[in-house]
N, CA and C atoms of all chains as a GROMACS GRO file, in nm:
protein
  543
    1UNK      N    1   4.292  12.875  16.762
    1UNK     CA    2   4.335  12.746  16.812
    1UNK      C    3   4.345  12.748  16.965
    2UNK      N    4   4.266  12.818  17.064
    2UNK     CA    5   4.260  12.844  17.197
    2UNK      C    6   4.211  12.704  17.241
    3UNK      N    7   4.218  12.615  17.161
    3UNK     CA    8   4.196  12.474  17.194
    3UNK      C    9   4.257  12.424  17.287
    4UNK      N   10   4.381  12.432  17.220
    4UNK     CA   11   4.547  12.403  17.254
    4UNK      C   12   4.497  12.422  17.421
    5UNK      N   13   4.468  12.551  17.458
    5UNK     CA   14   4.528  12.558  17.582
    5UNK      C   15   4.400  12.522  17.679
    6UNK      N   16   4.340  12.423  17.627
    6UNK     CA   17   4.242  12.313  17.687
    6UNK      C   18   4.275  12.167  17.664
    7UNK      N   19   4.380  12.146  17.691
    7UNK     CA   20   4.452  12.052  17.637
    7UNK      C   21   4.380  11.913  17.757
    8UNK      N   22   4.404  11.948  17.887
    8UNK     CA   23   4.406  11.903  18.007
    8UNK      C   24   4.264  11.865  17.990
    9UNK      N   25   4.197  11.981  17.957
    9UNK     CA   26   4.035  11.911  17.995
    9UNK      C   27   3.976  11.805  17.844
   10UNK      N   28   4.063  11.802  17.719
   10UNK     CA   29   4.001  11.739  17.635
   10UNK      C   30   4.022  11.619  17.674
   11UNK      N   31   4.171  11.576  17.716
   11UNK     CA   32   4.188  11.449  17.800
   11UNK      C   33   4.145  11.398  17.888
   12UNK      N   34   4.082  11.502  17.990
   12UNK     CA   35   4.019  11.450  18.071
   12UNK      C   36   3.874  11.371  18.008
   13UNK      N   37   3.791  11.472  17.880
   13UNK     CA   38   3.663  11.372  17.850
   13UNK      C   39   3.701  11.266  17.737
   14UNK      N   40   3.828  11.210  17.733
   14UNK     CA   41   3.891  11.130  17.632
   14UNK      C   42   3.856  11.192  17.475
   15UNK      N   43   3.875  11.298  17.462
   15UNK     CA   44   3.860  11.355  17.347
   15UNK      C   45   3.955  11.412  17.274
   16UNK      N   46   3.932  11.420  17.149
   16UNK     CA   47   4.066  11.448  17.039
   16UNK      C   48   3.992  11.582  16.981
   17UNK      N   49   4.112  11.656  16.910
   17UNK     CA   50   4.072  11.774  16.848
   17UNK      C   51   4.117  11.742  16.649
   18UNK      N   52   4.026  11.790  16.600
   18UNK     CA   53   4.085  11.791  16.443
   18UNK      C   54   4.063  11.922  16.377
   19UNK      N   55   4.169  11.927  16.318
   19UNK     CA   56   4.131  12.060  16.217
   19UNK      C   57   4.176  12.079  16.078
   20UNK      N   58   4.070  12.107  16.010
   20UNK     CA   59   4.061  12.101  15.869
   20UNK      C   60   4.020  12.239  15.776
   21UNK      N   61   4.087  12.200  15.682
   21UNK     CA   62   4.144  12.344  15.602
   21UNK      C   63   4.088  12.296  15.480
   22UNK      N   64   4.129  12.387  15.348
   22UNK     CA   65   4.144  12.354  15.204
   22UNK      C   66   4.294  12.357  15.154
   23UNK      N   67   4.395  12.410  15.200
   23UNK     CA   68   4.508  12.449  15.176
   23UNK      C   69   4.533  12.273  15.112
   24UNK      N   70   4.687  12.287  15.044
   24UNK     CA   71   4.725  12.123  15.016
   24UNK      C   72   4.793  12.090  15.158
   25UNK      N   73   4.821  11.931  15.127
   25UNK     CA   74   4.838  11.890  15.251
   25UNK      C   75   4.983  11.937  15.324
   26UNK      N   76   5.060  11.985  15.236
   26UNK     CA   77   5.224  12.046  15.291
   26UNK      C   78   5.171  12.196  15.333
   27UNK      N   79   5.114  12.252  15.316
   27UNK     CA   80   5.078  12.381  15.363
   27UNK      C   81   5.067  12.368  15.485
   28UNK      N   82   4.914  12.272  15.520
   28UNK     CA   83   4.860  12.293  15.626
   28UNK      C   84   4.994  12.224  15.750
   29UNK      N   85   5.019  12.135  15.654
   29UNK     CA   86   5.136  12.093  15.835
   29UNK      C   87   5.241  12.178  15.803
   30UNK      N   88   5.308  12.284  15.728
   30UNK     CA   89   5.370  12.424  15.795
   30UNK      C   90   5.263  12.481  15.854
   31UNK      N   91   5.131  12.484  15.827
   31UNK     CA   92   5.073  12.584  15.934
   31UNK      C   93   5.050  12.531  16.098
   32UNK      N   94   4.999  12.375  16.085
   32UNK     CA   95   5.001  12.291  16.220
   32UNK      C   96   5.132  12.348  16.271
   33UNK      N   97   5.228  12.324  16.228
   33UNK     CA   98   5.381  12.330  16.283
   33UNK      C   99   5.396  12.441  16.379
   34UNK      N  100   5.382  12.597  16.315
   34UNK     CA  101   5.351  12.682  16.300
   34UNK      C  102   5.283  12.680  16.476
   35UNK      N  103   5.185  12.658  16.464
   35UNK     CA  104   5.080  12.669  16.587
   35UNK      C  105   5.100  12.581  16.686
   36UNK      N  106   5.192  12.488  16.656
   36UNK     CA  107   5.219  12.386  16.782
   36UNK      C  108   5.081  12.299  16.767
   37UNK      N  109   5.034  12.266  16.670
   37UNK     CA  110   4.866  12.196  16.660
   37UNK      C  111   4.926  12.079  16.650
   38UNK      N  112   4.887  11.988  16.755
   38UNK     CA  113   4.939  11.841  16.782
   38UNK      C  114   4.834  11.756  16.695
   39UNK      N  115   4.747  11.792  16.649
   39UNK     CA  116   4.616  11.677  16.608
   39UNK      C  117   4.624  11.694  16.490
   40UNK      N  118   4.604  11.622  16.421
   40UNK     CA  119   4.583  11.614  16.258
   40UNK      C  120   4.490  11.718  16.215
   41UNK      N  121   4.544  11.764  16.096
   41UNK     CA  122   4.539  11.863  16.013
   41UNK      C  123   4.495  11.827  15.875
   42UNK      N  124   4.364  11.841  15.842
   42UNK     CA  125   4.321  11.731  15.728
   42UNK      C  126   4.319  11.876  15.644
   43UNK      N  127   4.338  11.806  15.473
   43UNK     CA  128   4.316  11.894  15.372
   43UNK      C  129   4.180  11.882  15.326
   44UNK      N  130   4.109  11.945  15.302
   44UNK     CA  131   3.997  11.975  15.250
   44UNK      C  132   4.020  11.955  15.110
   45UNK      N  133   4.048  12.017  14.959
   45UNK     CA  134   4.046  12.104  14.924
   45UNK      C  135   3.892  12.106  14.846
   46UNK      N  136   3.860  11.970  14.830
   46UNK     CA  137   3.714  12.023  14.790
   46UNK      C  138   3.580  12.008  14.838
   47UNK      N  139   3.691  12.110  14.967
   47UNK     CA  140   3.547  12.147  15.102
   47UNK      C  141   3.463  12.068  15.108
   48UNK      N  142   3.431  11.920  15.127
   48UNK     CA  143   3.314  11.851  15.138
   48UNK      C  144   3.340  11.864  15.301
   49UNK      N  145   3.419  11.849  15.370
   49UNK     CA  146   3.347  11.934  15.497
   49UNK      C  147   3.280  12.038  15.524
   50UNK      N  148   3.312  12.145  15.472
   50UNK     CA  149   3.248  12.265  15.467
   50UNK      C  150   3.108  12.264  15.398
   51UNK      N  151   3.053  12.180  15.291
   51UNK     CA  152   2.952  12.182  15.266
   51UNK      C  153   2.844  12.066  15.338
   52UNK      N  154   2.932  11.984  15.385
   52UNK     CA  155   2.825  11.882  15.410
   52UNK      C  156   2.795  11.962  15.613
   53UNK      N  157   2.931  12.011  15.674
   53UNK     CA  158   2.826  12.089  15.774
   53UNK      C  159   2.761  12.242  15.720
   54UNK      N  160   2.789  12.309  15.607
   54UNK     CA  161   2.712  12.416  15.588
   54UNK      C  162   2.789  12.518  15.643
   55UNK      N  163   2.910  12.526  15.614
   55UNK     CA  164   2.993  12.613  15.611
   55UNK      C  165   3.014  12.726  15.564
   56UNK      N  166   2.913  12.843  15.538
   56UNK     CA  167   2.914  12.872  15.418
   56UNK      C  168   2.998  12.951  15.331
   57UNK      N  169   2.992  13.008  15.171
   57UNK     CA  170   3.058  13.125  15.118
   57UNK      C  171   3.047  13.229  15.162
   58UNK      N  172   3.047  13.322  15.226
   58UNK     CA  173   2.990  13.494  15.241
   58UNK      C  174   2.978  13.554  15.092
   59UNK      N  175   2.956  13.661  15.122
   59UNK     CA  176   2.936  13.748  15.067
   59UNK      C  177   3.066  13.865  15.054
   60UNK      N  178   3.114  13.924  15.013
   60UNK     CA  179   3.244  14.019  15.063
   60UNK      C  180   3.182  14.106  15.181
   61UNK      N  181   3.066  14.150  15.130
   61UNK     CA  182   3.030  14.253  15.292
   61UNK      C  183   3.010  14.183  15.432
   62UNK      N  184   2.948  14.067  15.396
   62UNK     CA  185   2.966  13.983  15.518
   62UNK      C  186   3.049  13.916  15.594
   63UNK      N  187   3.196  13.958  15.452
   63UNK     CA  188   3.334  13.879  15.551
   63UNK      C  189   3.394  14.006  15.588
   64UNK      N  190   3.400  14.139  15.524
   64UNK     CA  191   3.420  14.255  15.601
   64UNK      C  192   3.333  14.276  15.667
   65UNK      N  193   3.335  14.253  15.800
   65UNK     CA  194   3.237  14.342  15.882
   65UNK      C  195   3.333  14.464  15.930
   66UNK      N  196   3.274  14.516  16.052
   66UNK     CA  197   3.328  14.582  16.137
   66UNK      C  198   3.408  14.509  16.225
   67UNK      N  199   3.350  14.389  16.263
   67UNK     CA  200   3.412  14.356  16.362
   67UNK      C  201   3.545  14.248  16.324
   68UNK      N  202   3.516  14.192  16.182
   68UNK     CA  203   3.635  14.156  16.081
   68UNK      C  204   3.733  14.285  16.115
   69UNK      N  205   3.698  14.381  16.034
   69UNK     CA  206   3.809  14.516  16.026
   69UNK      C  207   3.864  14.513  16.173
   70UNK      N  208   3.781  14.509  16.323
   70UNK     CA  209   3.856  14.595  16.424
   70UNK      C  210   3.964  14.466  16.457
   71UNK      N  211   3.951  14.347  16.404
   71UNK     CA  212   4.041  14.271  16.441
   71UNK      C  213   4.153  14.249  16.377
   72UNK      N  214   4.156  14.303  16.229
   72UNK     CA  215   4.308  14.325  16.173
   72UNK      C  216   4.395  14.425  16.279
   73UNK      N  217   4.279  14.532  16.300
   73UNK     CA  218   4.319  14.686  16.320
   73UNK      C  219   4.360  14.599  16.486
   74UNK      N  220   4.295  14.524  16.562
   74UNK     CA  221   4.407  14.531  16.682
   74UNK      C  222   4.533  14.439  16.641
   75UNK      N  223   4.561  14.353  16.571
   75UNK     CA  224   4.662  14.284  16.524
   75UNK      C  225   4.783  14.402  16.506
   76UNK      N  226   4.703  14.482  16.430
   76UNK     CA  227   4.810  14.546  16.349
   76UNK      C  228   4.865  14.683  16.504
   77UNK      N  229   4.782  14.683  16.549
   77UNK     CA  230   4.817  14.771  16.694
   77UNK      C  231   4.922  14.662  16.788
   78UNK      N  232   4.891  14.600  16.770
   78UNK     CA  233   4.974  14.493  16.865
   78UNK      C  234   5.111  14.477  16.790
   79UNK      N  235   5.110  14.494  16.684
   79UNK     CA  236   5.232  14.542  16.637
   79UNK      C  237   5.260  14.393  16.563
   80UNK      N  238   5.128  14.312  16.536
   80UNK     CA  239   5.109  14.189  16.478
   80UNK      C  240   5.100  14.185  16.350
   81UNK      N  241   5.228  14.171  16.300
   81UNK     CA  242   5.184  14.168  16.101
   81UNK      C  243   5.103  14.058  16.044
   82UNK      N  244   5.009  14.079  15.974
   82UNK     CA  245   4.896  14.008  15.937
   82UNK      C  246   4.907  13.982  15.732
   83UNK      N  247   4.978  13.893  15.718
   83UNK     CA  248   5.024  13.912  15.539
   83UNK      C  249   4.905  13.888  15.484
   84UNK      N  250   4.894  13.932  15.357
   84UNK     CA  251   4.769  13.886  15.262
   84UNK      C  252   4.700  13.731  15.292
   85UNK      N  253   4.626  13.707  15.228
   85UNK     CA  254   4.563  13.614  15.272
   85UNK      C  255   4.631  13.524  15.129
   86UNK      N  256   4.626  13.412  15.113
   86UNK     CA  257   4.650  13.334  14.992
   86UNK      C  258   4.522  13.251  14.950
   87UNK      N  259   4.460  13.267  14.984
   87UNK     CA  260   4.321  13.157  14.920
   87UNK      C  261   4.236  13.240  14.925
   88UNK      N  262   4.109  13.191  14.903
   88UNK     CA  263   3.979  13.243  14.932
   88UNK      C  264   3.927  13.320  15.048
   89UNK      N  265   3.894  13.420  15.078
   89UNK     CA  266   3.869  13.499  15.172
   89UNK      C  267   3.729  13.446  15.229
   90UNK      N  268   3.659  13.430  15.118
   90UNK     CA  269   3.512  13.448  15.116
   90UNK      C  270   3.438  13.285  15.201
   91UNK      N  271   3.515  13.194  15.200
   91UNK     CA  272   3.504  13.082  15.297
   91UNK      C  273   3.500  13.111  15.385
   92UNK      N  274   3.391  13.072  15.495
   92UNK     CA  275   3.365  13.104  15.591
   92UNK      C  276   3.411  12.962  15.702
   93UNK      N  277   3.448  12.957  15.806
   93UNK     CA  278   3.466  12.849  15.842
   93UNK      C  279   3.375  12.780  15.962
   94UNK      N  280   3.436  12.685  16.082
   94UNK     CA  281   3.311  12.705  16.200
   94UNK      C  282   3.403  12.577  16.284
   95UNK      N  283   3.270  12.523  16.373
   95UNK     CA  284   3.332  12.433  16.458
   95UNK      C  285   3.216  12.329  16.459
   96UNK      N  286   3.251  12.208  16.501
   96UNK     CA  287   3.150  12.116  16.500
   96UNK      C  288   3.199  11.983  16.616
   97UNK      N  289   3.116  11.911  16.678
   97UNK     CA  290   3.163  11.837  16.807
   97UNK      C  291   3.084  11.694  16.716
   98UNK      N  292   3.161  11.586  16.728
   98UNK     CA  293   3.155  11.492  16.700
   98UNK      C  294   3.198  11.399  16.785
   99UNK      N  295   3.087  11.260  16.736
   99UNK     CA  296   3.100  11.102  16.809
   99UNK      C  297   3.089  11.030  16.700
  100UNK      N  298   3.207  10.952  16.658
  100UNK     CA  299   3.241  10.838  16.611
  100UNK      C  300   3.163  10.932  16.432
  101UNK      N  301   3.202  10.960  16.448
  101UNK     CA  302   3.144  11.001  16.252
  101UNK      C  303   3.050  11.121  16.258
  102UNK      N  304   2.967  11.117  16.286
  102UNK     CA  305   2.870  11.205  16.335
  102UNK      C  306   2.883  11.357  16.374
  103UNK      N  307   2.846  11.438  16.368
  103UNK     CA  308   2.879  11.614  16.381
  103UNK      C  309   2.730  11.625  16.478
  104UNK      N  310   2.718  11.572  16.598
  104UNK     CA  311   2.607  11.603  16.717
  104UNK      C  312   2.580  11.737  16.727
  105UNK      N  313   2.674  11.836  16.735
  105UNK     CA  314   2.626  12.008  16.735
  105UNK      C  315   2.738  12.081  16.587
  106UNK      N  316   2.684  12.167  16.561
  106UNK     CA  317   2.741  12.234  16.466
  106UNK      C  318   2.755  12.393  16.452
  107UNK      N  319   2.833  12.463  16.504
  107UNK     CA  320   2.896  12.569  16.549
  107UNK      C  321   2.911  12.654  16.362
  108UNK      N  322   2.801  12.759  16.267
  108UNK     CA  323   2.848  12.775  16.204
  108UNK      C  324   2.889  12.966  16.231
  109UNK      N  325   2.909  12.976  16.136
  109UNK     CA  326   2.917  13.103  16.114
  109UNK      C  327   2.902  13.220  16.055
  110UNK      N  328   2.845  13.377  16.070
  110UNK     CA  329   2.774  13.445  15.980
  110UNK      C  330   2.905  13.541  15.925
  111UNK      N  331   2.983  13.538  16.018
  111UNK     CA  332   3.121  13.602  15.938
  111UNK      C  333   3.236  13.589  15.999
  112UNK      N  334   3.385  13.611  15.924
  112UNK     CA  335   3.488  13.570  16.014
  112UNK      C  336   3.491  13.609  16.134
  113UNK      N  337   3.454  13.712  16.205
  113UNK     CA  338   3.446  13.711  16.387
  113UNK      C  339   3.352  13.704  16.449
  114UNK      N  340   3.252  13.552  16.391
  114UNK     CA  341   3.172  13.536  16.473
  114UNK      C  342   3.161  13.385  16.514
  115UNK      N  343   3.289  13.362  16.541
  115UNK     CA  344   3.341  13.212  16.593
  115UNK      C  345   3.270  13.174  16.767
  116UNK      N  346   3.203  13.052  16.731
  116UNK     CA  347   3.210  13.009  16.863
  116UNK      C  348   3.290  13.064  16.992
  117UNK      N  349   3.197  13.108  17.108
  117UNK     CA  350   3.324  13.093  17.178
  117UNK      C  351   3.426  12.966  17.259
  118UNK      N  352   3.521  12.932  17.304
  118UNK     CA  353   3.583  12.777  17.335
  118UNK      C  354   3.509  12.778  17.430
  119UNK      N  355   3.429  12.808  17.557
  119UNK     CA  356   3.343  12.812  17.658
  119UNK      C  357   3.273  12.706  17.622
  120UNK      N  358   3.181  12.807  17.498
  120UNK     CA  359   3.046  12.742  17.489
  120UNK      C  360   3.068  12.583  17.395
  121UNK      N  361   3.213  12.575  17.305
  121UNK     CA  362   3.221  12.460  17.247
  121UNK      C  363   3.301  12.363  17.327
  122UNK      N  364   3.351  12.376  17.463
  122UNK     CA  365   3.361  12.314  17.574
  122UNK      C  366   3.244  12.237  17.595
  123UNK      N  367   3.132  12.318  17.690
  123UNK     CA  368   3.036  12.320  17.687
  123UNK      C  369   2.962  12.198  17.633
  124UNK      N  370   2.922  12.224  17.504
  124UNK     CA  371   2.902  12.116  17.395
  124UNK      C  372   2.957  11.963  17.401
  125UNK      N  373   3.083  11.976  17.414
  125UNK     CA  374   3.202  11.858  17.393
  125UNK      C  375   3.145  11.796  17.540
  126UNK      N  376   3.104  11.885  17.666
  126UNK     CA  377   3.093  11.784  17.758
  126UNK      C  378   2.986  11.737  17.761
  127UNK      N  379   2.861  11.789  17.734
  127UNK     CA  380   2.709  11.748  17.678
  127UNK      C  381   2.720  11.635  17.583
  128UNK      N  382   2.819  11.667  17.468
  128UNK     CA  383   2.846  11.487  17.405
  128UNK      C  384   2.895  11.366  17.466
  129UNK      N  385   2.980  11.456  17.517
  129UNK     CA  386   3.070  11.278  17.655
  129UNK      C  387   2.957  11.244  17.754
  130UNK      N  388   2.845  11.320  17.762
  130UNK     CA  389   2.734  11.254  17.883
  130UNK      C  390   2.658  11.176  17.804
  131UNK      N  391   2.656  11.180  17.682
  131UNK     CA  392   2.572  11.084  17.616
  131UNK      C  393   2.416  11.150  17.588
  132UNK      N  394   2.363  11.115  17.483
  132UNK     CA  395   2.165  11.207  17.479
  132UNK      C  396   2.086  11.224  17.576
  133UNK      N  397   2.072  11.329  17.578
  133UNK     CA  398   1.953  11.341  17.733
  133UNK      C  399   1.846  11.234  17.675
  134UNK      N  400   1.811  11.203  17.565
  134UNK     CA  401   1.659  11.118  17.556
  134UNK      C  402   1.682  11.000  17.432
  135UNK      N  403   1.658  10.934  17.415
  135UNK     CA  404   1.703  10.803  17.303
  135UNK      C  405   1.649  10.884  17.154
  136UNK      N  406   1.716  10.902  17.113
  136UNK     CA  407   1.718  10.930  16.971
  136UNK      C  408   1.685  11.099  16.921
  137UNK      N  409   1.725  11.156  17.088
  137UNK     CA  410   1.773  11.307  17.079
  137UNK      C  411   1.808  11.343  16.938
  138UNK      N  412   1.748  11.448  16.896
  138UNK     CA  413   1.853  11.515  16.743
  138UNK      C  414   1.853  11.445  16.639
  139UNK      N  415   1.846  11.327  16.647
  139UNK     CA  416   1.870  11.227  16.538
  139UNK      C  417   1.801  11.229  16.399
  140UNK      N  418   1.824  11.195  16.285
  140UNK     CA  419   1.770  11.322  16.169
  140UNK      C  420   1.659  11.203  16.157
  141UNK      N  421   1.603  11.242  16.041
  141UNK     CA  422   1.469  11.144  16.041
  141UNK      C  423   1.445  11.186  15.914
  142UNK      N  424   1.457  12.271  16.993
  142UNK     CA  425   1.422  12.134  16.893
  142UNK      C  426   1.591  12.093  16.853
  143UNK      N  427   1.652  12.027  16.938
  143UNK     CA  428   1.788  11.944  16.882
  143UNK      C  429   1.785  11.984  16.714
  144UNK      N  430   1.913  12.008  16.685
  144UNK     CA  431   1.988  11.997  16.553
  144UNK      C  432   1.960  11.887  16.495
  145UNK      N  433   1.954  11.864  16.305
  145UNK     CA  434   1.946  11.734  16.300
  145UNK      C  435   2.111  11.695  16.306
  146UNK      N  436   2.178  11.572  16.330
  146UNK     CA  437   2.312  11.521  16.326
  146UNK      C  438   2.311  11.484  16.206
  147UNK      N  439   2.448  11.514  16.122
  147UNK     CA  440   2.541  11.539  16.027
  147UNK      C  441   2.614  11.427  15.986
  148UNK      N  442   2.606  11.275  15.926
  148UNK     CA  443   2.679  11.198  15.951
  148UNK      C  444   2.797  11.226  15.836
  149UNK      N  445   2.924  11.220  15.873
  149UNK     CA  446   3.022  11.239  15.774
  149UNK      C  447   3.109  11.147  15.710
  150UNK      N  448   3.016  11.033  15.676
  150UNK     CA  449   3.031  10.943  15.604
  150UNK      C  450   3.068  10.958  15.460
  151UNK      N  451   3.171  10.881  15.395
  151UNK     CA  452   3.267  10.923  15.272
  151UNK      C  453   3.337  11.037  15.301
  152UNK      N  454   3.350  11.125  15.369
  152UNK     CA  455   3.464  11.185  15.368
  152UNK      C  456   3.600  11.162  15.437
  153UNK      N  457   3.671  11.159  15.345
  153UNK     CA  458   3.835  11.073  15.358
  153UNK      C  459   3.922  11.186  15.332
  154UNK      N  460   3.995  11.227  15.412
  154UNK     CA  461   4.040  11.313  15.365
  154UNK      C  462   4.245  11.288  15.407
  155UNK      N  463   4.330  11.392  15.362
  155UNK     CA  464   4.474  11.345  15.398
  155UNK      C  465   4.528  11.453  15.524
  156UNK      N  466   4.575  11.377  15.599
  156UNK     CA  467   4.650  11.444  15.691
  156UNK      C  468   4.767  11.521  15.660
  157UNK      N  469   4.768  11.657  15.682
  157UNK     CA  470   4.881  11.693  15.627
  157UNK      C  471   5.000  11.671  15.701
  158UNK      N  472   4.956  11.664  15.840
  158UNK     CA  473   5.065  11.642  15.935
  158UNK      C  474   5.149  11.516  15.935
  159UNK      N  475   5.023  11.412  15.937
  159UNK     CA  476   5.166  11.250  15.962
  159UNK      C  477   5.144  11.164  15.793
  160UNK      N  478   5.033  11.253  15.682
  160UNK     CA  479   5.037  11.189  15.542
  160UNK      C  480   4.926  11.097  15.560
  161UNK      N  481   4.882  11.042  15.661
  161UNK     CA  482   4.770  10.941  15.645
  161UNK      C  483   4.677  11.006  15.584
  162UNK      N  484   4.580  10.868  15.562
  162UNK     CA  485   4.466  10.861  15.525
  162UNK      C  486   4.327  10.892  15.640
  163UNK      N  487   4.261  10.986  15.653
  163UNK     CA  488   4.169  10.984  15.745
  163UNK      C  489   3.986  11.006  15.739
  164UNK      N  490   3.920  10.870  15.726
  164UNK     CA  491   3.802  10.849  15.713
  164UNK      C  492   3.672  10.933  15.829
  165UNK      N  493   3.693  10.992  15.825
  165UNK     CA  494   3.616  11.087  15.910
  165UNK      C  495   3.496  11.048  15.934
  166UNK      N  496   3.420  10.986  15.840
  166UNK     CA  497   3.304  10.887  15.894
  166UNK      C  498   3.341  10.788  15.979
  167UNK      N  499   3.409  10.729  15.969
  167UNK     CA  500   3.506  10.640  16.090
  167UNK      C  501   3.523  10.689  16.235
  168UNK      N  502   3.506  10.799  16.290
  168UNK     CA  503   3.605  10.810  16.368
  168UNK      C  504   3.602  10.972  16.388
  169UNK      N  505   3.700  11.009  16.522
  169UNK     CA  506   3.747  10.976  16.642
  169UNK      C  507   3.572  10.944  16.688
  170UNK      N  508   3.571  10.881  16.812
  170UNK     CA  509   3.496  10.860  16.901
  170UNK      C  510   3.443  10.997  17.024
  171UNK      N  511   3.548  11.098  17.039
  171UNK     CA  512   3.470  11.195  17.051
  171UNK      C  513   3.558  11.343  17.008
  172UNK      N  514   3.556  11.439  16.956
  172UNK     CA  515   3.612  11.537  16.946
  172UNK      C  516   3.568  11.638  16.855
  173UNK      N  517   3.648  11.757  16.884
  173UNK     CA  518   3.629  11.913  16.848
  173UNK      C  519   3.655  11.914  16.724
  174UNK      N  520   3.633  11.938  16.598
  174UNK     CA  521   3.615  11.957  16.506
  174UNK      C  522   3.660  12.104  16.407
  175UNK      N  523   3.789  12.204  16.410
  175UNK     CA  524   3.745  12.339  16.397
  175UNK      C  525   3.780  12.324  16.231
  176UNK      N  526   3.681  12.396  16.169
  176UNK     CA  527   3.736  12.444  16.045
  176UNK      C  528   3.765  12.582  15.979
  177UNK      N  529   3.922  12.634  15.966
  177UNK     CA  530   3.948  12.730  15.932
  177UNK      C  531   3.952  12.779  15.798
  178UNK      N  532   3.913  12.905  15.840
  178UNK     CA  533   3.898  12.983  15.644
  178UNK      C  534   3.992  12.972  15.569
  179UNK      N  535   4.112  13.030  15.600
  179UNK     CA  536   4.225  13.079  15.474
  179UNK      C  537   4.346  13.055  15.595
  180UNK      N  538   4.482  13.062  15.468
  180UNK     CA  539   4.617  13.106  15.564
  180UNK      C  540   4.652  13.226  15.504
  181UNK      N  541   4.696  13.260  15.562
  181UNK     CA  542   4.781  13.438  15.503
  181UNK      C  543   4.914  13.372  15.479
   0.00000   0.00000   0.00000
């Protein structure tokens, strides 16, 4: 949620942040709460976000990677307790930049630590507030 | 070659935070989108 602390510049391109889970809907706002996540917190639970951007399932080897593992392992060095997980592991999640309904770029992912970085989905978010480089840029057909 | 765009039309989903109703094909006009895996 390193969103958060781009708070200044989402306002500046009049932009909102959303984030969406499967959890039920009392979960996720203890978890919003939790994180100080000011923007709505939508429930999924039957991931039609996740499938309609292509979110996908992994595989178990593909949600353990290495680089999955070295990031418990610095949590847990940091002296960061990390509890079981309660849902599905194997959901993979992602990021996606949207105008008015629409998902213009779509940020997915090949395993849990291979998230966008906020740079490059900055980046993105300001390429959408300039509007299509060409009339009907991307547009599906 | 641009992505094709994703329209997310019919999905309605509930806010857990303020309980509304939120049409996501509708709306916002511009923003970040993240979707997370699991909670521990």
């Amino acid at each position: 949620m390193q969103v958060l602390e781009r708070r200044s510049e989402l306002d500046a391109l009049g932009a909102t942040a959303v984030a969406v889970g499967f959890s039920p809907p009392d979960a996720l706002a203890a978890l919003a709460e939790h994180l100080g996540w000011p923007f709505p917190f939508l429930s999924d639970p039957e991931r039609s976000v996740f499938r309609r951007l292509g979110f996908p399932v992994a595989t178990r080897a593909r949600v353990w990677t290495e680089g999955t593992k070295a990031l418990y392992r610095r949590a847990a060095a940091e002296g960061r307790s990390v509890p079981k997980p309660v849902e599905d592991t194997d959901q993979l999640g992602g990021d996606a930049i949207l105008v008015a309904g629409t998902a213009v770029r779509v940020f997915r992912t090949a395993s849990p630590d291979d998230r966008v970085s906020v740079d490059d989905l900055f980046a993105a978010l300001r390429d959408a507030a300039a509007g299509p480089s060409e009339p009907g840029a991307g547009t599906e057909t | 070659m641009p992505e094709p765009r994703t329209e997310l039309t019919g999905i309605v989903l509930v806010d857990g935070c303020s309980g509304d109703i939120v049409d996501l094909g509708a709306g916002p006009p511009l923003a970040i989108l993240t979707a997370i895996r699991h909670r521990h």
